[in-house]
N, C-alpha and C positions, 0 to 999 in steps of 0.2 A: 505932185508931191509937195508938202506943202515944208515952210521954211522950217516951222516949230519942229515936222518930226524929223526933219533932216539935223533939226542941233539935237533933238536926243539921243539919235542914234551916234551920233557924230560923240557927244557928253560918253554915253555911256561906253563905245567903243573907247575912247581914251581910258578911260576910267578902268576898263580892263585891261589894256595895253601898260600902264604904269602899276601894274597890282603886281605883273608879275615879269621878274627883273629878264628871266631869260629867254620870254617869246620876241617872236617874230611881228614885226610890222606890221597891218594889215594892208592889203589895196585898195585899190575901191572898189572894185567889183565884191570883196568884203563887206564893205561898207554899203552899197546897192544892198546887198542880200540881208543886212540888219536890217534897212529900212524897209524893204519890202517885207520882212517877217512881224517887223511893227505892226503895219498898215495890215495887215492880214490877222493880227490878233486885233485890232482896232475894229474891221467891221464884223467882226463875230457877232452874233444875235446875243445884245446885252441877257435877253429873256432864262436860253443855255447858258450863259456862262453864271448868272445867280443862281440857278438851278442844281449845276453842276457844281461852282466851286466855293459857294457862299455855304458853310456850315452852319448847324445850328445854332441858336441861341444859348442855348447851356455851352456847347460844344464851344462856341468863341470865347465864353466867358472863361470856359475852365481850362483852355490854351492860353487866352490873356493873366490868368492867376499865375499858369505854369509859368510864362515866358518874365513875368513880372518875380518870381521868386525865385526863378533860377538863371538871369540874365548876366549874375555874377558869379555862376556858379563854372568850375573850368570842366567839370567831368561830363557836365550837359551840352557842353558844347561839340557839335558833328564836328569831324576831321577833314570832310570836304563840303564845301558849300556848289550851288547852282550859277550861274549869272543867268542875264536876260537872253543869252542866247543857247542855250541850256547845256553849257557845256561847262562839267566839273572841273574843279581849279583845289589848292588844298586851302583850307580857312587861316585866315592869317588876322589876328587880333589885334589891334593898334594896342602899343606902347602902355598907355594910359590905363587901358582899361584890363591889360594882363596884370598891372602892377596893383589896381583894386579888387581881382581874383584871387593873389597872392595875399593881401590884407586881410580878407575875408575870409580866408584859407585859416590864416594863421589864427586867426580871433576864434573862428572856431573850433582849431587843434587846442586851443589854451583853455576854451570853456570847459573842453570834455576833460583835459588834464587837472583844470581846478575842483572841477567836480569829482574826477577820480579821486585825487586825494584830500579832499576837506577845506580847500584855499581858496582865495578870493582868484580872481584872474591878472592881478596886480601884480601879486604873490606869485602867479606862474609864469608871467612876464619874467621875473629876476631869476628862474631856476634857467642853469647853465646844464648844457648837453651832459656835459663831462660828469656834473653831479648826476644825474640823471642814469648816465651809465656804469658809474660808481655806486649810486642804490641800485641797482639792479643788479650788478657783481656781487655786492656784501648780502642783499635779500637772496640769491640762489645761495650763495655759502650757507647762510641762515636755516634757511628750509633743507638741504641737505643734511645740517646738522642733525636737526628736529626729525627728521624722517630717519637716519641712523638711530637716532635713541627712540622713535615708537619701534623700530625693528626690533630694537635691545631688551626692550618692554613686551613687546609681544614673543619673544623667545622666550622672557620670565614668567613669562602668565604660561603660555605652552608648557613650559616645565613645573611650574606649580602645578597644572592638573593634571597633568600627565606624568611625571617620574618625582614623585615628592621627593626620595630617598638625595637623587642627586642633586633639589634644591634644598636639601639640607644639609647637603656635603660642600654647597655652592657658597652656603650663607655661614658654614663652619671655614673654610680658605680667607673669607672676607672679615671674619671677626673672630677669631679662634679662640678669643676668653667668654664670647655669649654663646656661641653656637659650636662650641670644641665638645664639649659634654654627649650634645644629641647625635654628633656625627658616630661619636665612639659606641652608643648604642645601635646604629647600623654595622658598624665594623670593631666588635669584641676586638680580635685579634691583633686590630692597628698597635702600631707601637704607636707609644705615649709621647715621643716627640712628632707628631703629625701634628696633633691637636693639642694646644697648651691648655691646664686645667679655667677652668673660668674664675674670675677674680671675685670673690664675696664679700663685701662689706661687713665688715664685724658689728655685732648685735647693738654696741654702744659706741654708735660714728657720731657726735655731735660736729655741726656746720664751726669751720674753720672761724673765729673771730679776726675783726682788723686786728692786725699787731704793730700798726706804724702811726706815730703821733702826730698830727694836726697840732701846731703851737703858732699865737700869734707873736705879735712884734717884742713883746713884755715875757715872750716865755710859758707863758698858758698856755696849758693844754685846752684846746678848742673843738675839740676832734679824734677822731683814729681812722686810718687808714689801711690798705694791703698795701705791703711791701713785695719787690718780686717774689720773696721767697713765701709770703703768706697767700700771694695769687697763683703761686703754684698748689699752693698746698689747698686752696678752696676749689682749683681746676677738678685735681686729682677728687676732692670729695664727690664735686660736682659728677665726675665719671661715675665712680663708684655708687650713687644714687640712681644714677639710668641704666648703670647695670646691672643693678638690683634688683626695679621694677622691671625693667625687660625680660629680667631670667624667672622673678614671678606668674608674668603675662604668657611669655611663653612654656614654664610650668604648666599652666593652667590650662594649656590649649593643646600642649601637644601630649599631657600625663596620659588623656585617653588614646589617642593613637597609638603610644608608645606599647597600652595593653592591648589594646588591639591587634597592635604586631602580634604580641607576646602571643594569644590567645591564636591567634593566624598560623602563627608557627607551631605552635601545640598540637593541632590540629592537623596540619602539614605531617609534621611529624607519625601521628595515628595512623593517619591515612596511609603513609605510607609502610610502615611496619603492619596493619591490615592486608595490604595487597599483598607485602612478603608471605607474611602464615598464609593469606588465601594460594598462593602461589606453589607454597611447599606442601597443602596439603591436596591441590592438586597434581602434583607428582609423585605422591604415596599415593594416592588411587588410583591414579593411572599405573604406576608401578604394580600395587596389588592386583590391577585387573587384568594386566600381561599376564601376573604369575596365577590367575585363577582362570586362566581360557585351558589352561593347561589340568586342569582339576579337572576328575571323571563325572562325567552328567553336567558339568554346570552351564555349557551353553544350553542344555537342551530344558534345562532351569533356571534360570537368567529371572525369569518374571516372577515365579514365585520368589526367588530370593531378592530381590529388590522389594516384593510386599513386606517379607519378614523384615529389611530394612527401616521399611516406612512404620512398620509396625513399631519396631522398639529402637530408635535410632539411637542406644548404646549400646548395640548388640554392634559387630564385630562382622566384616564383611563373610569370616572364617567360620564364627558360630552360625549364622545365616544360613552357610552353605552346610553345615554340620547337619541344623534341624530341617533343611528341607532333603536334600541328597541322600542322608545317611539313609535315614529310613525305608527311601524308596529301592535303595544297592539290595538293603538287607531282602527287603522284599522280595527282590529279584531274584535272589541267591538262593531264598529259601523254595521256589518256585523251580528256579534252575533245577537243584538238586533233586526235590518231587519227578520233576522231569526226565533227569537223567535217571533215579532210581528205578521210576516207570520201565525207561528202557532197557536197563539194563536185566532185570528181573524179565524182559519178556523173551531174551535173547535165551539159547539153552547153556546147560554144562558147559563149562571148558575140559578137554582132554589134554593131556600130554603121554608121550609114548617115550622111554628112556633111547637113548641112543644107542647102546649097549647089549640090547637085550636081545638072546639069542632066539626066543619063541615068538618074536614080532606082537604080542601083544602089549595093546598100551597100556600104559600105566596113568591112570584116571590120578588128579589131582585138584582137589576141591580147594578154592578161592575164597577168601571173606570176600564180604561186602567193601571194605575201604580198598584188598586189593582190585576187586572190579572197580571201582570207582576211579582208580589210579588210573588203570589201564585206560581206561574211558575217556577220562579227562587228555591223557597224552595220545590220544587218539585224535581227540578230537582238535588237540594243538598241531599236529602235523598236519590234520587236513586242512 
């Protein structure tokens, strides 16, 4: 064993022995076994170990680029490292070069911060946390705000395309001298202190003049002026001119919807006194057709009296059944009667024999015609 590798083993043994504050000593039978593991990586076949652990040519270059751009970097750095005796330990970073990781650190927390917001890195040097967390308190207040008022906005716009009526009931609450007028044509009925009448500018408003004099040091007038009471009184025209053209503009915009209600409602209205009369005169035909099932033949004539309908539909469900039924009864009757004459005429004499009579012969009693026919008929109601 030669003296060089006994001071390596001997160098590096210390050297991890003062690395870490709370191991144990070594012996030397420790110390034996580093050096023998020396000597035992020493004659390995130089040929295998470039074989094996010599990487490529790209492959070192672009380890040495990595290890060259991120040697300062702390998030690349492994949390445990190897020694020469291959036994893990945790990485522990001299002083010096933690405090040029933290430099580094910081210079490039400040680039991205100057770049977020528009500033040199000079300029991001001097911004204080506190400011920092005080824009970012006032920016959420901010955007909260802004995002309450697109909700506010997007309600109005929902409501304009969707329930005009009560954004014009919305915009008569908010201004009840421009939009008190249009609300009252949605709601006739409203009383009149809901909505105040709207204010009109009379036909000959000329714009207020200064009424207050500019005089220099001598007493000349140099000038004219408004005085409070003439800047009230140029406000108040000023009003009255935008509420003029506003009630014009909106004239203009809303006069056809307003007919269009009108003409909406008109219509409403038809429509609905239509359905009534269709309504009611479906319950006189259904009424009349209760009371005609009840009529003689008219089921059994239903179809033609429905043609005679279509035939002259102002003929009368009654006339209908008048000219189809009548005629056919008549028929019947006059056929009836044929019939019944037939048999009657075939039948013999009637006799009768008085009750009284002491010689038992009957006493023969000849019948008209309507009394056989009588008899006949109530004859034929019994059976």
């Amino acid at each position: 064993m030669s003296d060089e590798a006994v001071g390596t083993a001997t160098a590096t043994d210390e050297s991890t022995s003062s690395s870490t504050d709370s191991a144990t000593p070594q012996t030397t039978a420790d110390v034996a076994a580093s050096v023998i593991a020396e000597f035992e990586n020493a004659d390995a076949d130089p040929a295998d170990e470039a074989t094996d652990t010599k990487p490529a040519a790209g492959d070192a270059d672009k380890a040495e680029a990595q290890s060259a751009a991120d040697a300062d970097d702390f998030e690349t750095q492994p949390a445990e490292v190897t020694d020469a005796l291959g036994r893990k330990r945790e990485n522990r970073l001299p002083h010096s070069r933690v405090k040029t990781m933290m430099s580094k650190a910081e210079q490039k927390v400040l680039k991205a911060v100057a770049s977020e917001l528009g500033i040199t890195v000079d300029e991001a040097q001097g911004i204080q946390l506190a400011d920092v967390m005080g824009h970012i308190g006032e920016s959420k207040k901010t955007r909260q705000s802004i995002d309450d008022k697109l909700k506010n906005v997007d309600a109005v716009e929902a409501m304009m395309a969707g329930d005009g009526d009560r954004f014009i009931r919305v915009l008569a609450e908010v201004n009840p001298e421009a939009y008190g007028k249009f609300a009252a044509l949605l709601d006739p009925g409203a009383s009149a202190t809901t909505t105040a009448p709207a204010v009109t500018a009379p036909a000959d408003d000329p714009e207020p003049e200064p009424d207050y004099p500019l005089q220099d040091a001598q007493g000349n007038e140099v000038g004219r002026t408004f005085s409070l009471d003439g800047l009230k009184k140029l406000r108040a025209w000023e009003r009255r001119q935008v509420t003029q053209e506003l009630t014009g503009e909106i004239d203009k915009r809303f006069k056809p919807l307003e007919h269009e209600r009108a003409q909406a409602r008109q219509a409403e209205e038809h429509r609905r006194r239509g359905e009534t009369l269709l309504q009611q005169a479906k319950d006189r035909v259904s009424q009349q057709m209760d009371g005609a099932q009840k009529w003689t033949g008219f089921s059994e004539n239903a179809d033609a009296i429905l043609a005679a309908l279509k035939a002259d539909p102002n003929t009368s469900l009654h006339d209908a059944y008048i000219r189809v039924v009548v005629p056919k009864l008549t028929a019947d009757r006059a056929k009836m009667r044929e019939e019944l004459l037939t048999e009657i005429n075939g039948k013999p004499k009637t006799t009768s024999v008085a009750a009284g009579s002491a010689t038992g012969k009957a006493e023969t009693k000849v019948l008209s015609t309507s009394d056989i026919a009588r008899e006949e008929i109530a004859r034929l109601m019994k059976a």
